[in-house]
N, C-alpha and C positions, 0 to 999 in steps of 0.2 A: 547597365542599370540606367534610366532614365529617372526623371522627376517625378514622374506620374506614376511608381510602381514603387514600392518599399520594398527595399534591399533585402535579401532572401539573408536569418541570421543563423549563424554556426559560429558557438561560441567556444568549439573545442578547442583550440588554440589561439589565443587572441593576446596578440602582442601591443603590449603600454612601451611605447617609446622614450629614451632618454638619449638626448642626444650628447649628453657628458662623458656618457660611456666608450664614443670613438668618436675619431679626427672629426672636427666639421666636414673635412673634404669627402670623409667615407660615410655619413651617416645617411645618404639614397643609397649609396651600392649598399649597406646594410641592409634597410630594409627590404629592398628587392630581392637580395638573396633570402629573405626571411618568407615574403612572397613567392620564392618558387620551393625554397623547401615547406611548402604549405598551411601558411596561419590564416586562419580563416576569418578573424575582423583585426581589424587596427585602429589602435585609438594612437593621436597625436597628443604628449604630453610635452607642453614646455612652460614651465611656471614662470621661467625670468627673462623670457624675449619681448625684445617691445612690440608692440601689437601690430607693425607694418609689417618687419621680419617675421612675426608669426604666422601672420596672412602668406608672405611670399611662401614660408614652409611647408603652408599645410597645401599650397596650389600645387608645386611640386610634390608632394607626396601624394594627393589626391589622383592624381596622375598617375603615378607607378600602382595603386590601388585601383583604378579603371582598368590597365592593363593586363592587372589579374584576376580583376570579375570580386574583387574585397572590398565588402565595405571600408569607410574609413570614420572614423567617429573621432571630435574634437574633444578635447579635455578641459571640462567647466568653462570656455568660454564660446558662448553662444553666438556672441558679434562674431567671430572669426568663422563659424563655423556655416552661418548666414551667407557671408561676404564670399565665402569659396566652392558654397553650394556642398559642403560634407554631406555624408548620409546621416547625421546627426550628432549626439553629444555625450558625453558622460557626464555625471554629477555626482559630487559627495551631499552629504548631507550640511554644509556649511556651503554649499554654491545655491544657486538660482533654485527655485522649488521647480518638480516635473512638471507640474499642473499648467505652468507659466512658461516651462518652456516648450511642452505640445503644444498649448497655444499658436505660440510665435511661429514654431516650426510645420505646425500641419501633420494631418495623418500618418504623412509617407515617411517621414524620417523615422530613426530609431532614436530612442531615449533612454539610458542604462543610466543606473542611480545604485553608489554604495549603500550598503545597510550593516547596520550593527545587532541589529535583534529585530525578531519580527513583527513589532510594533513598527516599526520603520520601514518595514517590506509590506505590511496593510497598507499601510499610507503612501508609500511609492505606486504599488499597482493602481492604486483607486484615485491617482494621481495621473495617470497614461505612462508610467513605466513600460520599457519591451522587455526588459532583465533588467537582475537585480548583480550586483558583485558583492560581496563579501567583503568587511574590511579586512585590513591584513589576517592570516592566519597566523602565520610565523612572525617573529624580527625581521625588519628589511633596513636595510639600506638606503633605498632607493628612493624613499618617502618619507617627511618631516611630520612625526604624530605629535601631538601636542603633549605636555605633560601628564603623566600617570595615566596613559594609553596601556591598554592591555590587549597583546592579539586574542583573538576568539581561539586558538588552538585546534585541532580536531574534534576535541569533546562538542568546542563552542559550533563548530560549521554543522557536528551533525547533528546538536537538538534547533539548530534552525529547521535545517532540510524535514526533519522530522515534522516540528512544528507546522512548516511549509506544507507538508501532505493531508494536513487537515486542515487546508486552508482553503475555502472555495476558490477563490482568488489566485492564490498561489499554488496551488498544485500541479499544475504544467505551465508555470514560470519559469523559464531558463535560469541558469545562476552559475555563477562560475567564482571563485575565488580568488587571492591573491597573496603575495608575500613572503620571501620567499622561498620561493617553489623552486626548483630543479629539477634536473633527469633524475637524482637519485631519489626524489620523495615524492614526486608528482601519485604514481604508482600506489602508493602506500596511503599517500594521501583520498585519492580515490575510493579507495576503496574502505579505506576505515573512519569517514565520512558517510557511509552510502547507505540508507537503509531499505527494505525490502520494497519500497513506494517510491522514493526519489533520493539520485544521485544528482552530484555536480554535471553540470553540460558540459565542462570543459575546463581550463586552467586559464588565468592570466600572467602573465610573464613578464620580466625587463629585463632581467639580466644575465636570464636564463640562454638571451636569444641576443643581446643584442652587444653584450659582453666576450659573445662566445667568436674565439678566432673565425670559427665558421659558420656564419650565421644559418645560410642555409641545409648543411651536415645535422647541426644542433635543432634546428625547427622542426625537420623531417623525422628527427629521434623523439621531440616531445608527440608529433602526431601520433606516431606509433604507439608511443604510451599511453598516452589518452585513450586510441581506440580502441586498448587492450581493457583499459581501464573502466570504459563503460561496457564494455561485456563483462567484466569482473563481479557487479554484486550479486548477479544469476549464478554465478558459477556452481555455487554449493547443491543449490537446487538442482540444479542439469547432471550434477554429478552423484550425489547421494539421493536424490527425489525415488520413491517407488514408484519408475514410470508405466506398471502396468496398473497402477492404482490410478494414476489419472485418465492412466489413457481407457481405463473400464468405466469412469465416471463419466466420460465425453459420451461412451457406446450407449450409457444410461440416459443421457440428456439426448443425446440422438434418437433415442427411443420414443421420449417424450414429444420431441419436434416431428417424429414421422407419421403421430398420430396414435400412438397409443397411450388411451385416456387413461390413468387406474384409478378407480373410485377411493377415494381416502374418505375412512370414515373416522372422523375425532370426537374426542368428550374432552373437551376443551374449559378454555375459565372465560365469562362472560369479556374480560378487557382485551380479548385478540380473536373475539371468531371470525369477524369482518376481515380484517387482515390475514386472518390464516387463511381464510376462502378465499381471497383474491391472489393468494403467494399462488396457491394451489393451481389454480384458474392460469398464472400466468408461465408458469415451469410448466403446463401442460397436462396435469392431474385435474381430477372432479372431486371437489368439496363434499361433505355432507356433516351436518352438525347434528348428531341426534344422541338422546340420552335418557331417554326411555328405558327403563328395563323391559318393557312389553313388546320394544321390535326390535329389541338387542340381539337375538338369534338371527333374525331376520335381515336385517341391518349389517350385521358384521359379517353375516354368510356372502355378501352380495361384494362385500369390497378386496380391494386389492392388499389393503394394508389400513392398520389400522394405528389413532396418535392418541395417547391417554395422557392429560396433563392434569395434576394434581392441585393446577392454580386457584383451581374454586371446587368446595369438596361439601356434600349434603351426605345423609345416611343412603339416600337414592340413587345420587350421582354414583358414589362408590360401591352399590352393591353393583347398578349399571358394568362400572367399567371390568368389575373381577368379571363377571356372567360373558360382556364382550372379549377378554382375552381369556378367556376358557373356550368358547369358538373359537376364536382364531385361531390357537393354538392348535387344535383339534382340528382343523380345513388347511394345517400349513399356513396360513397368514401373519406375514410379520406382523410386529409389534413393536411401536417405539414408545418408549416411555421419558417424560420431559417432569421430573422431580421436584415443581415450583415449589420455593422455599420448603425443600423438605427436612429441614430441622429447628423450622420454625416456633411449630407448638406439636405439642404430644400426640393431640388428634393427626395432624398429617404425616409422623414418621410410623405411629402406629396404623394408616394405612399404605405408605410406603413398604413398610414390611409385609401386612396382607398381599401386596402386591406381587411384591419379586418370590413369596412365598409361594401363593399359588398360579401366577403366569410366570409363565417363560418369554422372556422379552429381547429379542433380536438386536434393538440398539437402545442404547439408556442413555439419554444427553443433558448434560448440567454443568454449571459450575464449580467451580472449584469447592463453595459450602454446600451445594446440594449433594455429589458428589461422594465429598466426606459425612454428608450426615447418614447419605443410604451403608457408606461403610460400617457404620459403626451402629448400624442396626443389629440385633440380637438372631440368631437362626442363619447370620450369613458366615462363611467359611472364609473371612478374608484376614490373612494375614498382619496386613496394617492394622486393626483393633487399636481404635484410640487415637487416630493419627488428628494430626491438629488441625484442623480448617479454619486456624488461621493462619497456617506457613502458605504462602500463595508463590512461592520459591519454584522456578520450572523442575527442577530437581523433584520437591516432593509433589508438583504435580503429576509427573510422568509418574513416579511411583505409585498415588495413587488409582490414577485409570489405569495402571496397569492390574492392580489388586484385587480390583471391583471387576472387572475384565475377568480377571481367571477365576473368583468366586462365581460368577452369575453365567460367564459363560455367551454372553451380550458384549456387541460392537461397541465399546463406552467411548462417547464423544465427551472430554471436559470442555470447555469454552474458557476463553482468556484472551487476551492480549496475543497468544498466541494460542490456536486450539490443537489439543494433543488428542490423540483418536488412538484405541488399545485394542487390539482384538486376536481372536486364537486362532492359529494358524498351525492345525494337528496338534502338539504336543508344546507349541511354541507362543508365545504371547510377543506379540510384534507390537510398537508404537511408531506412528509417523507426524509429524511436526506442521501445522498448516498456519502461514503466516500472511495470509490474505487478510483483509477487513480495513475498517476502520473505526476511529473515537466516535464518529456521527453516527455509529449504529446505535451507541450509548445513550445517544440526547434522542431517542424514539421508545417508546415502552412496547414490548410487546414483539421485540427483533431476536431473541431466545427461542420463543415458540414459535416464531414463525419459522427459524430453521429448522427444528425438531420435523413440523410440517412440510418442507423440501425431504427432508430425510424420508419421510414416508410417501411422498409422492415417487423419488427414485425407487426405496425399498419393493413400492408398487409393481415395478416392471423389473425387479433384478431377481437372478436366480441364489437360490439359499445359497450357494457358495460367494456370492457375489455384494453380502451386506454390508462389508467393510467400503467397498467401491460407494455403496448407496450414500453411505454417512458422509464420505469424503466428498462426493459429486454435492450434496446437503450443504455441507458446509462451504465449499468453495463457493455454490453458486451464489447463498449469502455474503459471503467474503468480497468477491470479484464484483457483482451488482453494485456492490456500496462503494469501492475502489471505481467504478467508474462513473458512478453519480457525484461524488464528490466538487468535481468541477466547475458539474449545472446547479451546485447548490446555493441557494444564497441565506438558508436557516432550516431549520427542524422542516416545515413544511416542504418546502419544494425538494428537500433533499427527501423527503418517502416518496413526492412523486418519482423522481430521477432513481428512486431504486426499484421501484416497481415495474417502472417502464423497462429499465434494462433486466429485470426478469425475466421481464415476458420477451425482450427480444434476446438474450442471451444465448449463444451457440456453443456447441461442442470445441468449434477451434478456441471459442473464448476460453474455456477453461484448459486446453490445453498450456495456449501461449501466454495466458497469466498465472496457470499455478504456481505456490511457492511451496511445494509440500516436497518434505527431506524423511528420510528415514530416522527415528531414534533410537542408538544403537545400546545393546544393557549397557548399564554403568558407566554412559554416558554423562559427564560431568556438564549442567545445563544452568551452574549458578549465574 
């Protein structure tokens, strides 16, 4: 590492120095042995040296850190860290502010700063942070908290990390936590921390490493854990996922990118045709907005699939769309239907019911209230009758897509927090669990319908056995696009550009290597 190049960072293992912990005489052969059993930065902690002895420490030690290619980062004090040419600094939130210490320091260094909630992780990054730490998790030891400190706990690390993923800013921030940690919780820690967008980078340690008889034995066994550890929150997914369901939604979007256009023809609600035309336009379908009853035969004969939303509804529009899903029905062309506030007012559940009464409709996609309001319409055969929409409990949601699912006969996609998709499989009603998206699709109106319209642009080119795959490949690619615009966003605006954009350039391998879809198995306990 040179001065002219910032120190490449891997925060998996990263060792906080105490030099109380062993002899003066052994505390370089410690952490050398700590550098060959593999930590990957070092930070120099010494709160009560005087600032010569500090300097001679950290030149020594910067040293054994050259010779194993490891950063070396100073703790809160920036003069020493100057003076010995470190690759940079740590800061708590009671030391020098980041802003002022990028300054002093220059691009190339690193700058890691504690945080205690995410109000202090905005203002760290937007300050030139490179990562952020955690304060303590657990009780330590090995650090003096001021009175009626309280560790953040697991709960506390993982509504950060959470928080973190809906952060422009903060969503591929490294972060690592601290306090302590050991062999036997690191593991545990990890993983029940980690949620389906962002895990910990790594652990910080003291006494995990430098306490232990053998330092290097002990470093080598946290590496291991760690890198068990960050494959661990995929795990459920690689193991329970229905992988011919992703891997048929890839063959669908494959489809799309190889140039087969299908005509989507929608009767949509004035606040999203724009946006549904250009979803269409960008996943690789051909829009068409028409709602004429006089070239509805015409119109609907010609498409691949057809989107009926119920958001904006005239005496016209609705004879319109029954006339177009009685074609389609009748030419084999799917039909997706997207239930906008269908328990709204009586005019729209009583043409919801016209609806599923007389079309037959391939996939039905809604919310948790629209959902249950088409349940508890009159003429349908669903067992739930009644169920409450307002239990928004995964529990009664899976039960209910699965309900409306074996009544209608229809791929039912509910949308949430997590979206559950139901559908029959011969004699069988399957549910699979899609936990892709995020909160930013929420701050855009009109991100519902626009997946209903991915749904029909797939359903376009999928074969009837293959609808389940359409919704899925629908909803992921909504899902995944927002998961990776997230980054470039800096508000509601640039975050529709950045999801559009990754629309349109979105591939097959994207959705394999990000799905997060699990099987839900009956009786499934999903409180």
């Amino acid at each position: 590492m040179t001065p002219s190049n910032k120190p490449q960072l891997d925060l998996s293992v990263y060792l906080v120095t105490d030099s109380r912990m062993v002899p003066e005489a052994e505390f370089l052969a410690t952490v050398e042995a700590a550098l060959q059993g593999g930590v990957t930065l070092l930070q120099l902690r010494e709160k009560s040296l005087d600032t010569a002895i500090f300097a001679d420490r950290a030149r020594a030690t910067l040293a054994l850190a050259r010779k194993y290619g490891v950063p070396l980062l100073i703790n809160d004090r920036l003069d020493v860290a100057l003076a010995v040419g470190a690759d940079g600094v740590h800061l708590g939130q009671d030391d020098l502010d980041a802003h002022t210490a990028r300054a002093l320091l220059g691009p190339n260094k690193i700058v890691g700063v504690t945080v205690h909630n995410i109000a202090q992780a905005v203002a760290a990054a937007e300050n030139g942070a490179d990562y952020l730490g955690t304060c303590a998790i657990f009780d330590t030891a090995t650090k003096v908290h001021p009175d009626g400190f309280v560790p953040l706990g697991i709960e506390g690390v993982r509504t950060l990390l959470a928080d973190m993923a809906e952060h422009p800013r903060l969503a591929k921030m490294p972060i690592v936590t601290i306090g302590g940690l050991n062999a036997e919780n690191i593991g545990a820690v990890m993983a029940e921390t980690a949620n389906p967008r962002k895990q910990l980078d790594g652990v910080a340690v003291v006494s995990a490493i430098m306490a232990q008889p053998d330092a290097r034995e002990a470093t080598a066994e946290l590496v291991d854990i760690v890198k068990a550890g960050k494959l661990a929150p995929n795990a459920q997914y690689v193991a329970n996922a229905d992988d011919a369901l992703v891997q048929a939604a890839a063959h669908l979007l494959a489809k799309l990118r190889s140039g087969q256009t299908p005509l989507v023809h929608h009767l949509t609600n004035f606040v999203v045709m724009n946006d549904n035309a250009n979803a269409a336009l960008h996943i690789g379908g051909s829009p068409v907005m028409a709602h004429a009853v006089q070239e509805m035969n015409d119109m609907t004969g010609f498409a691949s699939a057809l989107v009926i939303n119920v958001g904006t509804l005239s005496e016209h529009w609705i004879e319109a769309m029954l006339l177009a899903g009685k074609v389609a029905n009748e030419r084999g062309i799917p039909v997706i239907l997207d239930p906008v506030g269908a328990g709204a007012t009586a005019y729209r559940r009583e043409t919801c019911e016209r609806l599923l009464r007389e079309v037959q409709f391939a996939v039905i996609k809604g919310n948790a209230g629209e959902i249950a309001a088409l349940a508890n319409l009159p003429g349908l055969d669903v067992e739930m009758r009644g169920v409450d929409s307002g239990d928004s409990s995964p529990k009664a949601r899976i039960a209910l897509s699965r309900a409306l699912a074996q009544a209608t006969g229809a791929v039912v996609v509910l949308t949430g927090a997590t979206d559950f998709i139901s559908y029959t499989d011969g004699d069988e009603i399957k549910t699979v669990a899609l936990e892709n998206g995020s909160a930013w699709l929420g701050k855009l109106t009109g991100t519902g319908c626009t997946t209903a319209t991915l749904v029909g642009c797939f359903a376009g080119v999928a074969e009837l056995d293959q609808r389940a795959a359409a919704a899925v490949a629908g909803v992921l690619s909504m899902g995944i696009a927002a998961e990776l615009a997230v980054p470039e966003a800096k508000g509601p605006a640039s975050f529709k550009v950045a999801l559009f954009d990754h629309l349109y350039t979105l591939q097959p391998e994207d959705l394999v290597k990000h799905a997060r879809v699990r099987v839900v198995e009956v009786g499934e306990d999903e409180e």
